[in-house]
C-alpha positions as CSV (number, residue, x, y, z in Angstrom):
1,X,0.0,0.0,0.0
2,X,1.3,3.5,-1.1
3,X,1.2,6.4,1.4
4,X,-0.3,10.0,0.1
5,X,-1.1,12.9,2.3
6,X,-4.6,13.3,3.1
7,X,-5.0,16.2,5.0
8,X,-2.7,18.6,7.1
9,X,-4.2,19.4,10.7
10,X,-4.4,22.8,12.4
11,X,-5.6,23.1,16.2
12,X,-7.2,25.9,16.6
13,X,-9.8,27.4,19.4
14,X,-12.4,28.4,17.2
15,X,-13.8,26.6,14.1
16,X,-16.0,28.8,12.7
17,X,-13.4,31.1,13.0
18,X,-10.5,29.4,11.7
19,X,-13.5,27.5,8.6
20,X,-14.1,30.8,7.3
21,X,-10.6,32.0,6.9
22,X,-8.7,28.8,5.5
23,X,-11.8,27.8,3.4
24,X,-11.8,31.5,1.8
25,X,-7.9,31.4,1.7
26,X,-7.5,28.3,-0.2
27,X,-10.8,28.0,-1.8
28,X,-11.5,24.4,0.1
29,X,-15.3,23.4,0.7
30,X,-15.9,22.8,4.7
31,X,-17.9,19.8,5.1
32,X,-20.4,20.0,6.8
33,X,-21.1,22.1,10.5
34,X,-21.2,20.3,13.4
35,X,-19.8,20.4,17.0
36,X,-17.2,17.0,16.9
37,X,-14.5,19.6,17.2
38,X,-13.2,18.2,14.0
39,X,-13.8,19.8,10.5
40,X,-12.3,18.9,7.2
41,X,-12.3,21.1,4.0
42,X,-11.8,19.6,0.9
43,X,-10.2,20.6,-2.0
44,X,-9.7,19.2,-5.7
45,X,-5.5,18.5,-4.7
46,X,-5.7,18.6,-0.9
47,X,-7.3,18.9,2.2
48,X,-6.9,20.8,5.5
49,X,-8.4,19.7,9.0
50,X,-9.5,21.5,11.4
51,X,-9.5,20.0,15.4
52,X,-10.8,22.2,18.2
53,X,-8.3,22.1,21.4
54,X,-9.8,22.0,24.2
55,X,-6.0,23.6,25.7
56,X,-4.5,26.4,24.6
57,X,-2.4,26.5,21.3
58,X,1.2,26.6,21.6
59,X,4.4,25.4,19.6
60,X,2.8,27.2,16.4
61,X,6.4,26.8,14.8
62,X,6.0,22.6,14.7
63,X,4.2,22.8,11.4
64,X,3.1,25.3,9.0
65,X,1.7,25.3,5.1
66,X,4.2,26.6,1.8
67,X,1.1,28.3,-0.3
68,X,3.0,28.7,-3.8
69,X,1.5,31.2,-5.8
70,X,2.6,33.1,-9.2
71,X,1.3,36.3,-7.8
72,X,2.6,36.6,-4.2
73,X,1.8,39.9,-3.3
74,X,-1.8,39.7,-4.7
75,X,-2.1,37.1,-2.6
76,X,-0.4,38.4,0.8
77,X,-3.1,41.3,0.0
78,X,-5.9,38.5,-0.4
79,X,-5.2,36.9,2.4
80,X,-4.5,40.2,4.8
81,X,-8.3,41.5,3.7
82,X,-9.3,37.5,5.3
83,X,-7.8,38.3,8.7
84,X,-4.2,37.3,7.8
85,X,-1.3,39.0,9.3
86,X,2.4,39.3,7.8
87,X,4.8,39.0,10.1
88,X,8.0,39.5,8.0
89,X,9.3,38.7,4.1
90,X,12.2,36.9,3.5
91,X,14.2,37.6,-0.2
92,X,16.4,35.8,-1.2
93,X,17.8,34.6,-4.9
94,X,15.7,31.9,-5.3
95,X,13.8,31.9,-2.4
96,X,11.3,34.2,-1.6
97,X,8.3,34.2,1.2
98,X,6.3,35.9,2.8
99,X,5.7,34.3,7.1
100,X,2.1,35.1,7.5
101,X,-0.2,34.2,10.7
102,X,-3.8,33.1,10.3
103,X,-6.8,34.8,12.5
104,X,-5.5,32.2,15.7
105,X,-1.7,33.2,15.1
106,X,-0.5,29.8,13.1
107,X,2.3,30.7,10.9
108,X,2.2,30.1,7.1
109,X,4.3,30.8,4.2
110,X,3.5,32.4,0.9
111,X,5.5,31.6,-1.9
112,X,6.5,33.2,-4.9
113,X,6.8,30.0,-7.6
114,X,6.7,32.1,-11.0
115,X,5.3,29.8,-13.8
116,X,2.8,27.4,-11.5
């Protein structure tokens, strides 16, 4: 049996919170609403999972998701007007991102991949 990726998790404190913004952000569909403190949202190449903790959130530097996008500021300006916060961009030659924090403070990268 192969292994594939089916879904990266975020904790998070508040789901309807943390639905809105990563369902707007990466266009996923959130299945649907209930209160199992778990909610996926699905996407044509991947998935993201939401789980409600019931402590606080800490160690937000464990994980985080690479968004690659041929239009980086565009979307750093998209994803500000959801409730996104930049917290610094790093240039490089060759690499170039943009650390940004979602509504709850977990760090994500956006990319710039010219030619996706």
């Amino acid at each position: 049996m192969a292994i594939r990726l089916g879904s990266t998790v975020i904790n998070c404190a508040d789901l309807d919170l943390m639905t809105r913004f990563w369902s707007q952000a990466l266009h996923l569909v959130p299945t649907a609403e209930d209160d199992d403190g778990f909610r996926l949202l699905r996407g044509e190449h991947a998935n993201v999972s939401l789980q409600r903790s019931l402590t606080p959130v800490s160690a937000r530097d464990q994980m985080h998701l690479d968004l690659y996008t041929d239009d980086q500021a565009a979307e750093v300006e998209r994803l500000t007007g959801l409730g996104a916060r930049v917290v610094r961009h790093h240039r490089e030659p060759g690499d170039d991102y943009v650390v940004m924090t979602d509504p709850e403070g977990n760090e994500f990268c956006v990319c710039a991949k010219p030619g996706l």
